[in-house]
C-alpha positions as CSV (number, residue, x, y, z in Angstrom):
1,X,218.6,129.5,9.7
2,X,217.3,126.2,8.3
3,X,213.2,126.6,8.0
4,X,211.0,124.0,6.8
5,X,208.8,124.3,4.0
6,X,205.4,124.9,6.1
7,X,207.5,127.8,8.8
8,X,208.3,129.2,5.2
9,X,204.7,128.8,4.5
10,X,203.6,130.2,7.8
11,X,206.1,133.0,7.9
12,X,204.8,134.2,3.8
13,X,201.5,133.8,4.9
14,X,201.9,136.3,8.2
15,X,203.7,138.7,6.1
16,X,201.2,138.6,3.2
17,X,197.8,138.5,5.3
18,X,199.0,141.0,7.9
19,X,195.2,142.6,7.8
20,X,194.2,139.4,9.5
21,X,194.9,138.1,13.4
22,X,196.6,134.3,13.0
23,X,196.8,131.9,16.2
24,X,197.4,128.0,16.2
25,X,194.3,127.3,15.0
26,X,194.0,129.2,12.4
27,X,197.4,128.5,11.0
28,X,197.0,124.9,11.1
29,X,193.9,125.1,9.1
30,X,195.3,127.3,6.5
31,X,198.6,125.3,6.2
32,X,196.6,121.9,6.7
33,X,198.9,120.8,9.3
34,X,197.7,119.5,12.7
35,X,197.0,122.2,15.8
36,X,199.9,120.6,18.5
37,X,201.9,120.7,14.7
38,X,201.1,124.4,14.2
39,X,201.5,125.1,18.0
40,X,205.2,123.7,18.2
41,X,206.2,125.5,15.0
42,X,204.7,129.0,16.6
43,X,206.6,128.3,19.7
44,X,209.8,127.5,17.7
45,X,209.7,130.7,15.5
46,X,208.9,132.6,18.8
47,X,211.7,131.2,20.5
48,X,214.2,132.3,17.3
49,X,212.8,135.7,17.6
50,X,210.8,135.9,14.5
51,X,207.5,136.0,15.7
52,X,206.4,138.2,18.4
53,X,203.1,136.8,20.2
54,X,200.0,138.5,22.3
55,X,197.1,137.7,24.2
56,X,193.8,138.5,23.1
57,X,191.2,137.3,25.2
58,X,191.7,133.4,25.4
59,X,193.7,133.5,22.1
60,X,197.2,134.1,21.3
61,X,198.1,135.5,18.3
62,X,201.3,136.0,15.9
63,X,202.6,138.4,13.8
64,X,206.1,138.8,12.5
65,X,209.1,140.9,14.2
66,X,209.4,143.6,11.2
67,X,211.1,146.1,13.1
68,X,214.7,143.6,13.1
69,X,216.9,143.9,10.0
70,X,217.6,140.3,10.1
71,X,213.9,139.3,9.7
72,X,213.3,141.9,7.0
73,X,215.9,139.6,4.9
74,X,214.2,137.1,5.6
75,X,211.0,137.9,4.6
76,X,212.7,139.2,1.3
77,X,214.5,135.9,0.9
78,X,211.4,133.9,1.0
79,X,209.3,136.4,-1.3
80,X,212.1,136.0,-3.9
81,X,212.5,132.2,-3.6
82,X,208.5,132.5,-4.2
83,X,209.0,134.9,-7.6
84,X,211.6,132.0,-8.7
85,X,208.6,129.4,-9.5
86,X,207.5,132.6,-11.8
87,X,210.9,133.2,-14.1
88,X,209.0,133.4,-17.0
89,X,207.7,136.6,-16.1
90,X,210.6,137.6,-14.1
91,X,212.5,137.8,-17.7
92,X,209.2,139.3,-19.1
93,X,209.3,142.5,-17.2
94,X,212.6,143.1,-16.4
95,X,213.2,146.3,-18.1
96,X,210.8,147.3,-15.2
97,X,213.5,146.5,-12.7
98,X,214.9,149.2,-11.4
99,X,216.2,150.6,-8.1
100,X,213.5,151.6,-5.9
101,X,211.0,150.4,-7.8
102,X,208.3,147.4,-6.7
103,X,206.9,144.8,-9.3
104,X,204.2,142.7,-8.4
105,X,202.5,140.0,-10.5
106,X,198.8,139.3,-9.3
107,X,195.9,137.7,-10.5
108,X,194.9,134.8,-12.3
109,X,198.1,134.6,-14.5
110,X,199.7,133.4,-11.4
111,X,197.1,130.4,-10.8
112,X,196.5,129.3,-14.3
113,X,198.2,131.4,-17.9
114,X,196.5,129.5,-20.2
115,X,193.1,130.1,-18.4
116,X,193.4,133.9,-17.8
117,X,191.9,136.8,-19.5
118,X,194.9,139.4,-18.8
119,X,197.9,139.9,-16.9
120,X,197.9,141.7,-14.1
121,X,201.4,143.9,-12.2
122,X,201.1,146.3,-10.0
123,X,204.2,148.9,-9.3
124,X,205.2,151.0,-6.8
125,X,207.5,153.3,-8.4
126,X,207.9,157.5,-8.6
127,X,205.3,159.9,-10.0
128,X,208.3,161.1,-12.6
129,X,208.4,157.3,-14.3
130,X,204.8,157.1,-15.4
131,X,205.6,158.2,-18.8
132,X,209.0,155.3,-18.9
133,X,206.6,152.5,-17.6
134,X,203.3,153.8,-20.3
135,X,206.2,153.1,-23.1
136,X,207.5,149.9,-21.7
137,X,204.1,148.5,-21.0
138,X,202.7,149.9,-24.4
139,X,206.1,148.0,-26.2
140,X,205.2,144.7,-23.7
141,X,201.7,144.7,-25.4
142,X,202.4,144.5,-28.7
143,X,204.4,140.9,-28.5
144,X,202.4,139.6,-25.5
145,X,199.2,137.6,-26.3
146,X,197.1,138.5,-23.5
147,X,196.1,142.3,-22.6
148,X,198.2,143.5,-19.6
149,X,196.3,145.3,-16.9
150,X,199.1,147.6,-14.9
151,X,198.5,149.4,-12.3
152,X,200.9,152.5,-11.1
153,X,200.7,153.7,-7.6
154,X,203.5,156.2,-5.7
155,X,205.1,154.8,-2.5
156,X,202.3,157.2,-0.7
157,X,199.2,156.6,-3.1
158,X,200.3,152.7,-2.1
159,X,200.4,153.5,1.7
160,X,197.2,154.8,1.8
161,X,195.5,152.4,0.1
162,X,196.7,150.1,3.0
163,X,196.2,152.2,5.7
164,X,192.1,152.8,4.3
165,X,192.0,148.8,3.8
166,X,191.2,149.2,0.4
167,X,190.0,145.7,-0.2
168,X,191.0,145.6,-3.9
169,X,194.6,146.2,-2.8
170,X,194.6,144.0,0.7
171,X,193.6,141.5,-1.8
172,X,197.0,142.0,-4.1
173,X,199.4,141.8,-1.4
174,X,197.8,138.9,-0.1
175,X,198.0,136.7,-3.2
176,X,200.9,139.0,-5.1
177,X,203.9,137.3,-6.5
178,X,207.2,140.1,-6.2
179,X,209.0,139.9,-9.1
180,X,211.3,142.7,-8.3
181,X,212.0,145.2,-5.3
182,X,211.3,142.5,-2.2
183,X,213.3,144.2,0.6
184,X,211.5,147.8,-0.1
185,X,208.3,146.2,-0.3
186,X,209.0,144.3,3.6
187,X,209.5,147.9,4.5
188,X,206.8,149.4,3.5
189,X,204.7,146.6,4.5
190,X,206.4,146.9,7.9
191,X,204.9,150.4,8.1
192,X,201.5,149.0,8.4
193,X,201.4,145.9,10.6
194,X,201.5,145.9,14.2
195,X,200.4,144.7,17.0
């Protein structure tokens, strides 16, 4: 499927802010395209079965259709093509990167390196690798020049966290690049959007 760079935009953007209810309007301001623009793409996506639509009140609104394979991919696909603009840390933190595991890179060291205080990843990984990422991270410190702020979570402790719209963490996934583990984090994140 051949998208153009604002659908990509549009389709990152549902996945990413799926706390939040998106129609035309609101997607052509956020993408700064025009409304019959951002209208015609909706329609287009709908039509191609990516985008499942509903009526509230006046409004219709968009979210993505999780629940087929073929969009999961896709989702993935365009969170990795994202996490290439960012190979630098991609090489950084690859001993991380490992089956089942989730990296994501967050913060102001996304926006601006040279202007940010610390790097900040988050992982989703299992309770029994705590110990493995402490060492890696605690080896990582030592050669990088800025402090790195990790945070560890369990597939479950990252669940709930969602699920109690923890605003710290709503905040992550909304602005997170994902360095490594895409496809598991589209299903988890499927587990928690609906409409």
């Amino acid at each position: 499927m051949v998208l153009t760079q604002k659908e990509k935009e549009a389709l990152l953007l549902l996945f990413k802010d799926f706390t939040s209810y998106y129609n035309a309007n609101y997607i052509s301001k956020t993408l700064g395209i025009s409304r019959v623009g951002a209208m015609k793409m909706l329609k287009k996506l709908l039509k191609k079965n990516i985008l499942i639509d509903k009526q509230i009140g006046k409004a219709t609104i968009y979210k993505l259709r999780l629940n087929d394979d073929y969009i999961k991919k896709l989702i993935a696909f365009l969170l990795a093509d994202e996490a290439n603009k960012f190979k630098k840390w991609k090489e950084e933190f690859k001993e991380l990167f490992k089956k089942d595991r989730i990296i994501l890179l967050y913060g102001s060291v996304i926006k601006n390196y040279s202007k940010a205080n610390d790097i900040d990843i988050m992982m989703v990984i299992k309770k029994s690798e705590y110990g493995e990422i402490s060492k890696i991270i605690k080896e990582k410190q030592k050669i990088l020049p800025k402090r790195i702020h990790s945070i560890e979570l369990t597939v479950n402790d990252f669940l709930n966290n969602i699920k109690q719209k923890k605003k710290a963490i709503i905040d992550i996934i909304k602005n997170a690049i994902i360095l490594y583990g895409e496809y598991k984090y589209v299903e988890i994140i499927k587990n928690v959007t609906s409409l």
